[in-house]
C-alpha positions in Angstrom: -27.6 24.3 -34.8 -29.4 24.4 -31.2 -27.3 20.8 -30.1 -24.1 22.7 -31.2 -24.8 26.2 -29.2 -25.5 23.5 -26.2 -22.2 21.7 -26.7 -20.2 25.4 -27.0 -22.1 26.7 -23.6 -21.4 23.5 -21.9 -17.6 23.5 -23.2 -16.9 27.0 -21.6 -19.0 25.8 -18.5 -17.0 22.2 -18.6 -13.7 24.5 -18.2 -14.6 26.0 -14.5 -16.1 22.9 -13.3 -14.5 19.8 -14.4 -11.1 20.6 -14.9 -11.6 21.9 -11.2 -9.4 19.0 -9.6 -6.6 19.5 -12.1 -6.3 22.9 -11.8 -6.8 23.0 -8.3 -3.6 20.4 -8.1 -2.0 22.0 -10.6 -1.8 25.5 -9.1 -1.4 24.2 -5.7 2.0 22.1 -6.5 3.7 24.3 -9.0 6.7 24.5 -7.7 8.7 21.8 -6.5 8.6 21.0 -2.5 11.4 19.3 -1.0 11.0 17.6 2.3 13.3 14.9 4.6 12.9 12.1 7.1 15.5 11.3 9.6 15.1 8.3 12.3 16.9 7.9 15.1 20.1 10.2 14.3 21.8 10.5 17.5 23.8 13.6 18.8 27.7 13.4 18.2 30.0 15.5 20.3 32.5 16.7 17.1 33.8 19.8 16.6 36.0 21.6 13.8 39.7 21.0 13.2 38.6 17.3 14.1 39.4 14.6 10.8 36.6 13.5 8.6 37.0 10.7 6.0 33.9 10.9 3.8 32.7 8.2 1.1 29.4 8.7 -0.8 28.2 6.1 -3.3 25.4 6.8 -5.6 23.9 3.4 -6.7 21.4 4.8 -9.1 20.8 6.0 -12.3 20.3 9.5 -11.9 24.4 10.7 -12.5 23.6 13.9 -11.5 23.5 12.3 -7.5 27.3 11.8 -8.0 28.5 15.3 -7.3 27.1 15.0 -3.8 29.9 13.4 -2.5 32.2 16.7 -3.5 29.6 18.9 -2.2 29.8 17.0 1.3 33.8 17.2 1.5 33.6 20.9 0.5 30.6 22.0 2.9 32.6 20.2 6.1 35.8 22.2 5.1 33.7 25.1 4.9 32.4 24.3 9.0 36.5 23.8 9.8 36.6 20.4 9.7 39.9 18.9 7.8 39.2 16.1 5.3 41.4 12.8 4.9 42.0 10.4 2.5 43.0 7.4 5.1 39.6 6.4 7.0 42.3 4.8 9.4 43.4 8.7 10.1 40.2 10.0 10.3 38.9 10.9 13.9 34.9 10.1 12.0 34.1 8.6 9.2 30.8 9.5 7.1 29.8 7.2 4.5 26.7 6.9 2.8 25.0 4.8 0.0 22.3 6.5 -2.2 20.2 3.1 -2.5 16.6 3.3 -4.1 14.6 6.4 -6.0 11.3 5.8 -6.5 8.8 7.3 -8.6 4.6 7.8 -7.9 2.0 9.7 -10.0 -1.2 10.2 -9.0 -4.3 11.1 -10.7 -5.5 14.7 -9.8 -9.4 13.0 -9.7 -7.4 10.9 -6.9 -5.7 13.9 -5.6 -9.3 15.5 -4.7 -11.5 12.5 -4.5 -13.3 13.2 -7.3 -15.2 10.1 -9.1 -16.3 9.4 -12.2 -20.1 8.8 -11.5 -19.3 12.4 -9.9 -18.3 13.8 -12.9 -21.1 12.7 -15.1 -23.6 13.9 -13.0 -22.2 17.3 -12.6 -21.8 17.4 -16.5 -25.4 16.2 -16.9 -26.3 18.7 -14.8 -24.5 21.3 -16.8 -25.2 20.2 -20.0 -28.8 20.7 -18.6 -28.9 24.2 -18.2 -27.1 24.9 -21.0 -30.0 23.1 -22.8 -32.6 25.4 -20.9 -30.6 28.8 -21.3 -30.6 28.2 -24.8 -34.3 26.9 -25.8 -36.0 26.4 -22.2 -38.2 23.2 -23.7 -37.8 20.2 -22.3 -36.5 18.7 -25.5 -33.3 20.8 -25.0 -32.6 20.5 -21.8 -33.0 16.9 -22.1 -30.3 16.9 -24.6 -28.1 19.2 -23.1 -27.9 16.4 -19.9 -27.2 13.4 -22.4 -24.6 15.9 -24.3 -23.1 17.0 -20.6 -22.5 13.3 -19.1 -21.0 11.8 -21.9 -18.4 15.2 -22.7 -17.7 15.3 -18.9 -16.9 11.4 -18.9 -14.4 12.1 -21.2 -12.7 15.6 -20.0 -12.6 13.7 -16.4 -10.0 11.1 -18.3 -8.5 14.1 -20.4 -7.8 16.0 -16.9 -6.8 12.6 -15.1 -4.3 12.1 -18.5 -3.1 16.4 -18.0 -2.4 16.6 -14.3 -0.7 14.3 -12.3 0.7 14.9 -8.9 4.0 13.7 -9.0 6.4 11.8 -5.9 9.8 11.0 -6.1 11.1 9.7 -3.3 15.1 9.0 -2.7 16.5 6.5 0.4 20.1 6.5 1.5 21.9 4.6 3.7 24.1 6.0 6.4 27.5 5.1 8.4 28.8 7.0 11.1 31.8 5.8 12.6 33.3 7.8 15.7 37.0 6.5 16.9 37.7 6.0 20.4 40.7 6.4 21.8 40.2 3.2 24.1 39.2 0.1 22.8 35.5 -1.1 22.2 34.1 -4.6 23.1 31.8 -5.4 20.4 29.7 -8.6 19.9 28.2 -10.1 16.5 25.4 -12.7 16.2 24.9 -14.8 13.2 22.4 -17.5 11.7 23.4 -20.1 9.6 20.7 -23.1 8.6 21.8 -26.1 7.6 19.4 -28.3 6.2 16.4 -28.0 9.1 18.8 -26.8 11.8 19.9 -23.3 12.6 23.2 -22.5 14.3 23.8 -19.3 16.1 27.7 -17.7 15.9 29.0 -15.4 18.6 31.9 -13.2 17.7 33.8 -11.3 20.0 36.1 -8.7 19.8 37.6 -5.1 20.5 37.4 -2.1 18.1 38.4 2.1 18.1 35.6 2.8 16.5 31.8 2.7 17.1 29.3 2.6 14.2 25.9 4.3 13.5 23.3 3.4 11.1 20.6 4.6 10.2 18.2 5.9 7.1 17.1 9.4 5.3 14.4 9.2 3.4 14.0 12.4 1.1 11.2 13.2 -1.1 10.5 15.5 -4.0 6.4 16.8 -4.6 5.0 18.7 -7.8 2.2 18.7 -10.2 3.8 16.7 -13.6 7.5 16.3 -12.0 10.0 15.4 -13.9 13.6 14.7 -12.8 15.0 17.5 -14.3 12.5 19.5 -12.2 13.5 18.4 -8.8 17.7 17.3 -9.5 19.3 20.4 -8.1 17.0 20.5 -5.0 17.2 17.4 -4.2 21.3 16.8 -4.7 20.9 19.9 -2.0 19.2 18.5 0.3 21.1 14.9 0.5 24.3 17.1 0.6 22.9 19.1 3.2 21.8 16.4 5.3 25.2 14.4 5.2 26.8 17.6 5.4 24.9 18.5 9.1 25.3 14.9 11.1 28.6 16.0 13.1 
């Protein structure tokens, strides 16, 4: 009867302190947090009542990423910007190809740095004192740390197995295309090996437009996430960020 009193204190005591890092991770990351990386965008001199030609290609499974291209037309007609079906009558073109969404969960243990060996000690030392708050012999309290390491081995897996701290992280691939009204030189270098030799290929020419490339990377943080949890922020922040370049 003593050894299950000891295993009941040490339960309610097991609840503050070792589910500490999941709860801690949990609370903190309740809500989904939205964040995204630009590099090198570089300032374009547009304005509205200029043409726009946009083309945005989701390449991954999430369906719901489709609707960003709509959302983009609709939030530069919004700015004044007029919208064209022709890229050949557009004054910019914005395309964009949703590429790769990748998923990361991390143990809440991981979260906080909390190990183990860690773990087992602290429940030891718990299981201890609930041993000598209950019968204060040696016996007990003995008991109570052999009870306390082995139950908080296993609630640090169960928490680990509860809480996870969830990334989804979402990278697409961006065009700008500006038309000039004068032609552009432009210059492209290739490498072709044949066999042990590589040949180099200069190609020379004149374009209207000039191109920009570059990356967003956006990313999606919560305790447990889901897709379903960070969908509609996410489709708002891709569409906001194509939606702000010019």
């Amino acid at each position: 009867m003593r050894i299950k009193k000891i295993i009941c204190v040490y339960m309610m005591c097991l609840f503050f302190l070792g589910g500490c890092a999941g709860l801690e991770v949990a609370m903190e990351n309740s809500k989904v947090q939205v964040v995204s990386n630009l590099d090198n965008v570089p300032f374009f001199d547009s304005h509205p009542g200029q043409k726009v030609f946009i083309d945005i290609k989701n390449f991954s499974n999430y369906k719901e990423l489709d609707q960003i291209n709509n959302l983009v037309i609709q939030k530069y007609q919004k700015r004044g910007f007029k919208i064209v079906n022709d890229p050949n009558m557009a004054d910019w073109v914005v395309q964009a190809k949703i590429v790769n969404i990748t998923k990361n969960d991390i143990p809440a243990r991981e979260v906080k740095g909390v190990d183990s060996a860690g773990a087992a000690i602290t429940g030891g030392g718990v299981g201890a004192m609930a041993g000598g708050m209950l019968g204060g012999n040696s016996r007990d309290v003995l008991a109570g740390a052999l009870i306390g390491g082995i139950l908080s081995g296993a609630s640090s897996l169960t928490v680990d197995s509860w809480v996870k701290l969830g990334y989804l992280t979402i990278v697409t691939d961006i065009q700008v295309k500006e038309r000039k009204r004068v032609k552009v030189q432009t210059q492209i270098t290739s490498t072709q090996k044949v066999g042990n030799v590589e040949q180099k290929y200069r190609m020379q020419g004149s374009t209207n437009w000039i191109k920009y490339r570059f990356q967003a990377l956006t990313r999606a943080k919560k305790a447990n996430l889901k897709w379903k949890d960070c969908r509609d922020a996410m489709v708002d922040e891709i569409s906001r960020i194509l939606a702000s370049l010019l």
